[in-house]
Each structure stands twice: as structure tokens, then as C-alpha cells.
C-alpha positions in Angstrom: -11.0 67.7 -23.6 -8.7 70.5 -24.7 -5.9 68.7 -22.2 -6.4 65.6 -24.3 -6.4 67.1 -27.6 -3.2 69.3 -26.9 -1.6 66.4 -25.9 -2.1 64.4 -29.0 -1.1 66.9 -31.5 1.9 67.0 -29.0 2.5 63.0 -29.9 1.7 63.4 -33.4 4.3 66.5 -33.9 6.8 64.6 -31.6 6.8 61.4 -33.9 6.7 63.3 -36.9 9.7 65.0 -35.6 11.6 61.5 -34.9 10.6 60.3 -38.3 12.3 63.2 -39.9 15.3 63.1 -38.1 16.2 59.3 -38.6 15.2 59.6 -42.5 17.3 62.7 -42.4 20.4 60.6 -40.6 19.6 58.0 -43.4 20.6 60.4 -46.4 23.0 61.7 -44.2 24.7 58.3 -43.7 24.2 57.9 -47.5 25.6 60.9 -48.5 28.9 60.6 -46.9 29.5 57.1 -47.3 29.1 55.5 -44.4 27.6 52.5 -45.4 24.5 51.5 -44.1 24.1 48.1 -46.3 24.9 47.4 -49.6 22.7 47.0 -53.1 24.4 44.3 -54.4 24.7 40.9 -52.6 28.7 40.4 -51.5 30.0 37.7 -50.4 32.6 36.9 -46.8 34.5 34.1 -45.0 33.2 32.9 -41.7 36.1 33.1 -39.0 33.8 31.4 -36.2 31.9 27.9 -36.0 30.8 25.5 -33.9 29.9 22.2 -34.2 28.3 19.9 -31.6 28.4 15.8 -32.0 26.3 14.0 -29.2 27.9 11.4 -26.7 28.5 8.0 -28.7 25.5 5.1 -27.7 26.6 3.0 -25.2 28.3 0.1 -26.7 30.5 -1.6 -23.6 31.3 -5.2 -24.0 31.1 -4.7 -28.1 34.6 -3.5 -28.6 33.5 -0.2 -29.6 35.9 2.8 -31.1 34.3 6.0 -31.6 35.7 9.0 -32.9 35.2 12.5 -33.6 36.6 13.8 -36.7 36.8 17.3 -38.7 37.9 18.5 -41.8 38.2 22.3 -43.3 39.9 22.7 -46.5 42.7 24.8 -47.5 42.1 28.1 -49.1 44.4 30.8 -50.4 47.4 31.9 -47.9 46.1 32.9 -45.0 45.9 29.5 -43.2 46.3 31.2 -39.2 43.7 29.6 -37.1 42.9 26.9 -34.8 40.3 23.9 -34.2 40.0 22.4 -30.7 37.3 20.8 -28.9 35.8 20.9 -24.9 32.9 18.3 -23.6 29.3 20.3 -23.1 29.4 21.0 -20.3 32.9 22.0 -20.1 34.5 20.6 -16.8 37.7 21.9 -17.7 39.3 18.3 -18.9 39.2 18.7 -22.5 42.5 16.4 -22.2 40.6 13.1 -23.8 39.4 15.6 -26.4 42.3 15.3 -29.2 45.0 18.0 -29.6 44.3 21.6 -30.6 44.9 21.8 -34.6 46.4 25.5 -36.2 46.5 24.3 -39.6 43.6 23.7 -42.2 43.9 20.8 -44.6 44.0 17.7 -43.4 42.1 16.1 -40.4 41.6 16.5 -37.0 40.8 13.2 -34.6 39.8 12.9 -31.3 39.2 9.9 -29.3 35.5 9.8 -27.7 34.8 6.4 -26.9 34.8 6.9 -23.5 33.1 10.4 -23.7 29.5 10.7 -21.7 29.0 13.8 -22.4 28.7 15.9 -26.0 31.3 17.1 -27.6 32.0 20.6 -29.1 34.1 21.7 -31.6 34.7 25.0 -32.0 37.0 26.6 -34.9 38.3 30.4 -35.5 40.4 32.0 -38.2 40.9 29.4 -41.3 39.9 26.4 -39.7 36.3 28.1 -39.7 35.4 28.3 -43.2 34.5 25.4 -45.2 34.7 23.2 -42.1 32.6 19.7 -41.4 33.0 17.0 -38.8 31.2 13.7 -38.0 31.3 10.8 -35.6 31.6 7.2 -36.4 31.1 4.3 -34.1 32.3 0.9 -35.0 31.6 -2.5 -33.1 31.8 -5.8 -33.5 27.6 -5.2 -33.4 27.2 -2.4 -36.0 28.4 0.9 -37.2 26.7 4.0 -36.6 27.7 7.2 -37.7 26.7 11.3 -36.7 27.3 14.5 -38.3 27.9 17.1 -35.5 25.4 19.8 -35.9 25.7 23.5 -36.0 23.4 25.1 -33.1 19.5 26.5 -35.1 16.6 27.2 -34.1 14.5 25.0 -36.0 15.4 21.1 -37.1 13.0 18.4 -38.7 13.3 14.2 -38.4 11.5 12.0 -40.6 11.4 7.9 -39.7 9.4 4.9 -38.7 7.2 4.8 -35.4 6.9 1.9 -32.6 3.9 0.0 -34.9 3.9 -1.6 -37.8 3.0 -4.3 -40.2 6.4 -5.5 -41.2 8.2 -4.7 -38.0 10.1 -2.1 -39.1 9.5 -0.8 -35.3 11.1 2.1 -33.3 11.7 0.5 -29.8 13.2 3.6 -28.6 13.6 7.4 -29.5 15.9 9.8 -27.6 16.5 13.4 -28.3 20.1 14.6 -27.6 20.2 18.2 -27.3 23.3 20.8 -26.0 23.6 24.3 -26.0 27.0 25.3 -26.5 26.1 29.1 -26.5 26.7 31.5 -23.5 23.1 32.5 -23.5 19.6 29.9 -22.2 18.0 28.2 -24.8 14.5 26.9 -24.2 13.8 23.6 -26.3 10.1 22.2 -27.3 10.0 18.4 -29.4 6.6 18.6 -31.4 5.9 14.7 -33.1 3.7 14.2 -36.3 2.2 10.9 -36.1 0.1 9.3 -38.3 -3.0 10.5 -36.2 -2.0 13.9 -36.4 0.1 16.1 -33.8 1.8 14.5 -30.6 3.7 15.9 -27.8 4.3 16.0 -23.9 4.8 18.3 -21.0 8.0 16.4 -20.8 8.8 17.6 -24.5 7.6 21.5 -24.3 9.4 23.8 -22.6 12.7 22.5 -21.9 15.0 24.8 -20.4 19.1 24.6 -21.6 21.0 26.9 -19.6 24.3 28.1 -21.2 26.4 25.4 -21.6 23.6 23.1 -20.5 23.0 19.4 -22.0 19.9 16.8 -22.0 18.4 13.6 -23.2 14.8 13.3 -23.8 13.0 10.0 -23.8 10.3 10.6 -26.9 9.7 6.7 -26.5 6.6 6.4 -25.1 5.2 9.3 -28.0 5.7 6.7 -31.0 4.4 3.5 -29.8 0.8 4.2 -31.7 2.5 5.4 -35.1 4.2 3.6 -38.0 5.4 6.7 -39.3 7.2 10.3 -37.6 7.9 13.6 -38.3 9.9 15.5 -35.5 10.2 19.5 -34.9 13.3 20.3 -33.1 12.6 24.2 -32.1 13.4 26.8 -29.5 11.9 29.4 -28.3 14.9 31.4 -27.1 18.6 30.9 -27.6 20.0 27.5 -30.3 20.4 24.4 -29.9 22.6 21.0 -31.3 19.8 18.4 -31.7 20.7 14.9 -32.5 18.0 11.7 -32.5 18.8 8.0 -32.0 16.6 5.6 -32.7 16.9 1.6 -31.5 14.6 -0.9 -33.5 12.9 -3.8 -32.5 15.6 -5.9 -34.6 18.3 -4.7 -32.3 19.9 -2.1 -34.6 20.6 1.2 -33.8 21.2 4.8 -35.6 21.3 8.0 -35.6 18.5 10.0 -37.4 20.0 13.0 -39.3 18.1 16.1 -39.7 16.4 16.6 -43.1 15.5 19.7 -45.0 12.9 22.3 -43.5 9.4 22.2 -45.1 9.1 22.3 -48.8 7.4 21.4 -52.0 10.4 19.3 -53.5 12.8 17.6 -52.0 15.4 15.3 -53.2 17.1 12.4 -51.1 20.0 10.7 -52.3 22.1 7.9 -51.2 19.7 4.9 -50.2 21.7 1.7 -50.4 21.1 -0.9 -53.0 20.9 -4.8 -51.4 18.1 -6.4 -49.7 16.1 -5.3 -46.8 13.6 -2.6 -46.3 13.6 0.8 -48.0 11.0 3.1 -46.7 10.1 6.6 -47.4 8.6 8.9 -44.2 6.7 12.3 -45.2 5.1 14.0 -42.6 2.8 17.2 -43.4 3.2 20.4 -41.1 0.4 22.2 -42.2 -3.6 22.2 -41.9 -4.4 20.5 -45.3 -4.0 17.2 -46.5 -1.4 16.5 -48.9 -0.4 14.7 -51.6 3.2 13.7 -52.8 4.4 12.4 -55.9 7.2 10.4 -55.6 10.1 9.7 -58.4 12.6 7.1 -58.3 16.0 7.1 -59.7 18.1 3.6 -59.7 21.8 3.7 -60.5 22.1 2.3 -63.9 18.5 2.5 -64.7 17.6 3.6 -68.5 15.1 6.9 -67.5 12.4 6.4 -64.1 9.4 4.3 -63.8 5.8 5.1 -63.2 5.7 7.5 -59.9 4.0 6.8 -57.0 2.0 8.2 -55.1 1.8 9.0 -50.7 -1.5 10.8 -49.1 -1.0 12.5 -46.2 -3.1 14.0 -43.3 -3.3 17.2 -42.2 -0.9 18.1 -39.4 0.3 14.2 -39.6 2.4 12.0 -41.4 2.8 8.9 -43.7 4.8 5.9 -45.3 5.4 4.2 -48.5 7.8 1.5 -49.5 10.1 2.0 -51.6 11.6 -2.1 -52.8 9.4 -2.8 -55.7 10.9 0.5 -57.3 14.6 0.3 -56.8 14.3 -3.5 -57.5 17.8 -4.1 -55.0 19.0 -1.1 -56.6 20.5 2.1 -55.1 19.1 5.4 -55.5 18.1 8.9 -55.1 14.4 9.4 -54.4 12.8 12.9 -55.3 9.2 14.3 -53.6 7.4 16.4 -54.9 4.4 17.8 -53.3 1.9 19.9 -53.5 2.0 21.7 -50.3 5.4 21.9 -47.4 6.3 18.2 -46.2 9.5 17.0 -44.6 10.8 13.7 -46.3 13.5 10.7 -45.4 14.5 7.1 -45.8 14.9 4.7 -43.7 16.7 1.2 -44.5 17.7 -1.4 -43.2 20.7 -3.8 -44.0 19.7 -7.6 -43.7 21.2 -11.3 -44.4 19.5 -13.9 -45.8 20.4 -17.5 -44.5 20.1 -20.6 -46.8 16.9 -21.3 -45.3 15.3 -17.8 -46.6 15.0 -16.4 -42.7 16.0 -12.8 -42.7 18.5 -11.4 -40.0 18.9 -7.6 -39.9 22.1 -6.4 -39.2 21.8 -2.7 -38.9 19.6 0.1 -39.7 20.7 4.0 -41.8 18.5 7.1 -42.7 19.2 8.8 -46.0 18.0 12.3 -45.5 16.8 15.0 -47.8 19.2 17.7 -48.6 20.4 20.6 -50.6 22.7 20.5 -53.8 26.3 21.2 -54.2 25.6 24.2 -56.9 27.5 27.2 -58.0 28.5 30.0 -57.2 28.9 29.2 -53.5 27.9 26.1 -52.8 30.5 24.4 -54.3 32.4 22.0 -52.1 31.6 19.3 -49.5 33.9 17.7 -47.4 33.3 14.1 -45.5 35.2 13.1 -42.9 36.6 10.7 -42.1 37.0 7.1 -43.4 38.4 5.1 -40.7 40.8 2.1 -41.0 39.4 -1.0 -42.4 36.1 0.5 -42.9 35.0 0.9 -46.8 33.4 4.1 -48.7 30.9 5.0 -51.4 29.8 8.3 -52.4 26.1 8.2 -54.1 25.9 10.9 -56.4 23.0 12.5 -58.6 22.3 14.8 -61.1 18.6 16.0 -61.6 18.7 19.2 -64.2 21.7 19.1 -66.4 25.2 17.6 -66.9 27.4 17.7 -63.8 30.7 16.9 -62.8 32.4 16.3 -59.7 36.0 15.7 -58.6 36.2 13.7 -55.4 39.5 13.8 -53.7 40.8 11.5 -50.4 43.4 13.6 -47.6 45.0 11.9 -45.3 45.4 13.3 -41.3 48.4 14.8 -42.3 47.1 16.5 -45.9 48.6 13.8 -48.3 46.6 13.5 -50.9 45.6 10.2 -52.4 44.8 10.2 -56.4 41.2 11.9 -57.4 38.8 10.9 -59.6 36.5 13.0 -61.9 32.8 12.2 -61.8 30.2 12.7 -64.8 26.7 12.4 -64.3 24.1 12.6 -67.0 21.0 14.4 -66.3 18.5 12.1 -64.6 20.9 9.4 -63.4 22.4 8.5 -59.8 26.0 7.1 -59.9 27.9 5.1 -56.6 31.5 4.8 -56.6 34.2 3.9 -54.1 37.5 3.7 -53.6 39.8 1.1 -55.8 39.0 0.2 -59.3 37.1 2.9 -60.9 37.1 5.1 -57.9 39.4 7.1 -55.7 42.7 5.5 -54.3 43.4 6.4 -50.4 46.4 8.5 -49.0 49.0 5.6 -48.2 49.4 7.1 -44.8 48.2 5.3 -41.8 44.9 6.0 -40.5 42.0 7.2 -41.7 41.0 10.0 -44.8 38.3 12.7 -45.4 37.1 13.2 -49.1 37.0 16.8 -50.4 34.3 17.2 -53.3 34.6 19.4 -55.5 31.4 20.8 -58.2 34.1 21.7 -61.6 33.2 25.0 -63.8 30.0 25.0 -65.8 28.4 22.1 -63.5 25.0 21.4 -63.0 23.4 20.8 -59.2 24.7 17.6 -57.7 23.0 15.3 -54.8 25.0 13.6 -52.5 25.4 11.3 -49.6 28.2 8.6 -48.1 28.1 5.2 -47.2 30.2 3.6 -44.6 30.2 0.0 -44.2 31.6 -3.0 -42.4 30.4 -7.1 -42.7 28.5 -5.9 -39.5 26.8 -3.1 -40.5 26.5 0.7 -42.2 25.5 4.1 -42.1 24.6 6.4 -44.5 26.0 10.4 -43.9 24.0 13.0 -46.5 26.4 15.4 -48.1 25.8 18.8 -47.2 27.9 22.0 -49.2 30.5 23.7 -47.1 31.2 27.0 -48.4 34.2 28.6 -47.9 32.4 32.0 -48.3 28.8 33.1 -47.1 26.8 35.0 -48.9 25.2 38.8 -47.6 21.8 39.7 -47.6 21.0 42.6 -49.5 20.3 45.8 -47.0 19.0 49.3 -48.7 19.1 52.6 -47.6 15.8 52.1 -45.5 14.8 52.9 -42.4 15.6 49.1 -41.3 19.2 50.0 -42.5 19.3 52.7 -39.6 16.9 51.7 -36.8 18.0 48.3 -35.5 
């Protein structure tokens, strides 16, 4: 007994000793400057990314060009830096993979129509700030289009299952996922169906080593639902996840990731014309929900009645959206009154003399975050490819805002700009020609550079590419040009890592 008690006034003396000496080395640290963290949030410019666009669907006998392009904008003088990109995993040919680019400011192009494999971009010194990059597949079939996505540890999907009334059906769903990290990532797909939570051994688990890619079949997970959320997570390590999804009407698309779990969230961009327009919420959590949905039409005098979507706990739900937008396009705003993830999905169909209805292609419009000061400020989109046309869908939920849009050409030519002013409570859609932007007169294709002017309010926004074949919608996320820093006090987090 006296052994034991000795020894734990002996542990107690020896911790309260080590406590002393690291608050000690805290003041210390504080009193001669060092530095431990800052009070006030500051602000720097990333000098590293990395972007990762999955291998293009397989298109042979369609005359299919796909391309991978990125944009990052110039700012101030220091413009040393480079952009290049290598196939995941890299084999050491990164020959097919477009030339290495030293020079922000205008866009970089690589051909990956024969690619199998992802593809990463990776970007140091100026070309890392502020930089975006997509790929766009057009065909004589359709036109698909991907952003490539930064490595995280956490991405959520919202779209249609493999059942449902009106045969707006999911035939096939395949996870693409690539870690272009030196370290292992371990990878687990969780599904929220309309019955509540859904997964496999095949989908928990799945080990990435460095430099490691995969696809994983999540078909046979939605043939039971009309309605999916999907949690993209890892365990250890990040990864690039991209979804495809190939309906029963023969179109195909890529899914893009929508915002995490929240209580609002606001999704701009879906297309006006004919065809289905369908909201997906799922529900993470343990309580049902219920979700308030506002619609927005371009050109509409204030909204109409908002509807209303119940959803199960742990599961997910649907609700047309047609009646509302009326043909329309328009920006659709959740608001719930618990976390739910929230997209679009539409479809782009052709109606014969008769009155049957063909549909061409499928896009997702996905929820995202605003272009907003101080940071947040500018987007960039590329690329516009040749003969393909453009529309930006803007909208403005709290106050006045105003935009200036502005077309670069491959080589940095600038085509004319146009100023954008939104009302509070109104979506606007522009393109380029009459009443819109006017393209670089260089050969080939253009990014756009948005641009939030002084004293603007938030602004939601997302692209539309089409062709007489078929279109994709690409949601508008900011691209700062300088991060913000957390906020780290002298504490003892500030010392002991």
C-alpha cells in the first residue's frame, strides 16, 4: 500500500511538473515573440494543388474528343510557377498529357481521349492559387462534362436510383476514386436509399495505396431506390472521388459532389426546356426531416407557393420540380429543418410531331457555396470548347450583386466582358453574343474568369454547355487567390502539437 501510494504522488508531482514547464515555454514563446499563432485571422496564397479528373467514359465508335483543361488567373507580379499533369498511377508517360505550362493566365489543354487511366494535375508557385480545371467530353451521342476534384476526406452525391415511376432510372452507378497522395488511403461508399442506409463489403474498406486508383460498381445498391444520397469518406489518407451514372434512356453523366450536410442549401443553374427536373435530398441523421423548398425562375416577378419534401431518417427522398419552373430555368433553395444533402437532376428531351418524347442526355446541378467577399471572390470555368455554346446561370438571394464575367483565350487574349446585375431574389442566364460576353477571336477554346465587383452581395452560380446532342451543367465553385488562417491563441494547443 505505501509502494502504491508513493508512486502516485510520484505521477501526480511528475505531471504537475510537465504542465508547468510547457505553460511556462508558452509565456516564454510569447514573451519573446516567437509566434505560436496569431489573434487575428490573416490571410496567405496557396503555392501547392492538385486536382484529379477521372478517365473519360468509354465512347469508341462515337467520335469522341475529350479534354482536360485548367485555368488559374493572373495576380500581381510574381507569375513563376508551373502546371503539368501525370496519369494516376504514374507509368512514367505523361507524354499524351499536354505540355508543362510556367505561366498563369490563360489555359492549359491536354488531350485525354485516349487516356484509361485518371489524370492528375498538379500546380506550384502561381499557377496554384486561384486555379480550376474540368473535363469535357463531346460526341456525336452526348456531351458530358467533370470538374477534377481536389483530394478530401469526406464528399456527398445526391440523384435518382434504379426504380421509378416515370423512368427516370439509374441503370448503372460507378464510383471513380484515385489517390494521388504519397501516403494509403482507405475508402468506404455509404448509400441513403429511400429505405434507409445501404452499403456492401465491396463498398467498406477499400484500400488505395499511394498513387493507387479504382472503380467501384455501386450498381447493384440502387436497383430498389428511386432516390440516392452517396458518402464518399476515408478513413485514412484523401481521396479524388468522381460518380457516373448511365440511365435507362441511354444518357450518361457525371454526378458532381454537392455541399456537406446542412440546413440551407442553394442550387443554381437547372436548365430551362422540357424534360424532367427533379430534386434529390437525402437525410444523414436519426430523425426524420422536413424540407421546404423555394423556387426561383429567371424572369419570374417574386417565387410561388413553396413546397414541401419529407424525409426518413437515415434515408432519402424526391420531388419534381416541372410544375414550378413552368419550362423555366432556375435556382432552387432548401431549407431544412435538420442536415440534408440536396441536388438536381434533369434531363434534356425532344419532342417529335407525334408528342413521343426522346431523351437526349442527362446533367446534375449541384448545391454549392456563393462567390462572397472578402475571399471568395472569383471563379473561373474552363474551358469552352470549339463549336460548343455557353451560359452562365447566375443568382442573387440577399441583396444586390454584381458580377463581371470575362472570356480568355489559351494564349490570355481577352475577349470583351460583360457586367452582370442581379436584383435580390432573381436568377439571371446569359451567354455569349448579344447581351452577353464576346469570345477571344483566337482559335480554340476559352475559360471565363468571374469576377464578384466592390460592395456585392453573395452570388450563385453554375455553367451550361451545350450541343444539338446534348449538355452538362458544371456548378461554379469560388477560387480564391488567398486562403484564409484559422485563428491559434497562446494555448496549450498552440505549443503541444
Amino acid at each position: 500500500m505505501r509502494l502504491i501510494m508513493e508512486s502516485r504522488f510520484a505521477l501526480l508531482g511528475a505531471v504537475s511538473l510537465a504542465l508547468a514547464l510547457l505553460w511556462g515555454l508558452a509565456f516564454a514563446s510569447r514573451s519573446v515573440g516567437i509566434g505560436v499563432g496569431v489573434s487575428e485571422p490573416g490571410t496567405f496564397r496557396p503555392e501547392r494543388a492538385t486536382r484529379v479528373c477521372p478517365a473519360p467514359h468509354e465512347t469508341a465508335g462515337h467520335g469522341a474528343e475529350s479534354t482536360v483543361a485548367a485555368f488559374t488567373p493572373r495576380v500581381g507580379r510574381d507569375d513563376t510557377g508551373r502546371l503539368w499533369a501525370v496519369p494516376v498511377p504514374d507509368g512514367g508517360d505523361a507524354s499524351a498529357l499536354g505540355e508543362e505550362r510556367t505561366e498563369p493566365g490563360g489555359v492549359w489543354r491536354a488531350d485525354t481521349g485516349q487516356a484509361l487511366r485518371p489524370t492528375a494535375l498538379r500546380a506550384e508557385g502561381a499557377l496554384a492559387a486561384g486555379l480550376d480545371s474540368a473535363q469535357t467530353t463531346v460526341s456525336d451521342t452526348g456531351l458530358t462534362e467533370v470538374r477534377c476534384e481536389e483530394p478530401s476526406t469526406d464528399l456527398w452525391f445526391a440523384l435518382p436510383g434504379g426504380t421509378d415511376p416515370e423512368a427516370v432510372e439509374v441503370a448503372s452507378l460507378t464510383a471513380h476514386l484515385a489517390n494521388p497522395t504519397e501516403t494509403r488511403t482507405t475508402v468506404s461508399v455509404d448509400l441513403y436509399t429511400q429505405n434507409g442506409p445501404a452499403y456492401s463489403a465491396e463498398s467498406r474498406g477499400v484500400p488505395l495505396p499511394a498513387g493507387a486508383s479504382t472503380e467501384l460498381d455501386l450498381t447493384g445498391l440502387v436497383q430498389e431506390t428511386a432516390a440516392l444520397g452517396v458518402h464518399v469518406r476515408t478513413s485514412t489518407g484523401r481521396v479524388a472521388a468522381s460518380l457516373l451514372a448511365e440511365h435507362s434512356s441511354g444518357a450518361t453523366g457525371w454526378v458532381p459532389p454537392t455541399r456537406a450536410p446542412a440546413d440551407e442549401h442553394v442550387i443554381p443553374g437547372v436548365p430551362g426546356g422540357d424534360g424532367s427536373r427533379r430534386l434529390l435530398v437525402a437525410a444523414p441523421g436519426d430523425e426524420p426531416v422536413e424540407a421546404r423548398v423555394r423556387l426561383i425562375p429567371e424572369g419570374a416577378d417574386g417565387e410561388g407557393e413553396p413546397l414541401v419534401v419529407h424525409v426518413p431518417p437515415a434515408a432519402s427522398a424526391w420531388l419534381t420540380l416541372e410544375s414550378g419552373l413552368r419550362g423555366r430555368a432556375g435556382t432552387v433553395v432548401v431549407e431544412a429543418d435538420a442536415p440534408v444533402v440536396a441536388g438536381v437532376h434533369t434531363e434534356y428531351t425532344e419532342y417529335a410531331e407525334d408528342g413521343s418524347a426522346t431523351v437526349l442526355d442527362t446533367a446534375y446541378a449541384a448545391a454549392v457555396e456563393p462567390l462572397s467577399a472578402p475571399l471568395d471572390t472569383t471563379a473561373v470555368l474552363p474551358e469552352v470548347p470549339d463549336g460548343v455554346a455557353a451560359e452562365v446561370a447566375m443568382a442573387a438571394l440577399d441583396g444586390e450583386a454584381h458580377v463581371v464575367v470575362t472570356p480568355i483565350g489559351a494564349d490570355g487574349t481577352q475577349g470583351d466582358a460583360v457586367r452582370v446585375d442581379l436584383a435580390p431574389g432573381t436568377t439571371r442566364v446569359f451567354g455569349s453574343g448579344a447581351g452577353g460576353w464576346t469570345a477571344p477571336a483566337a482559335a480554340g477554346g476559352y475559360a471565363l474568369r468571374l469576377e464578384l465587383l466592390e460592395g456585392s452581395g453573395p452570388v450563385y452560380a453554375a455553367r451550361r454547355l451545350s450541343t444539338p446532342e446534348g449538355w452538362s451543367v458544371l456548378p461554379v465553385h469560388p477560387a480564391p487567390v488567398e486562403v484564409e488562417l484559422p485563428v491559434v491563441r497562446d494555448t496549450m494547443v498552440g505549443v503541444v502539437p
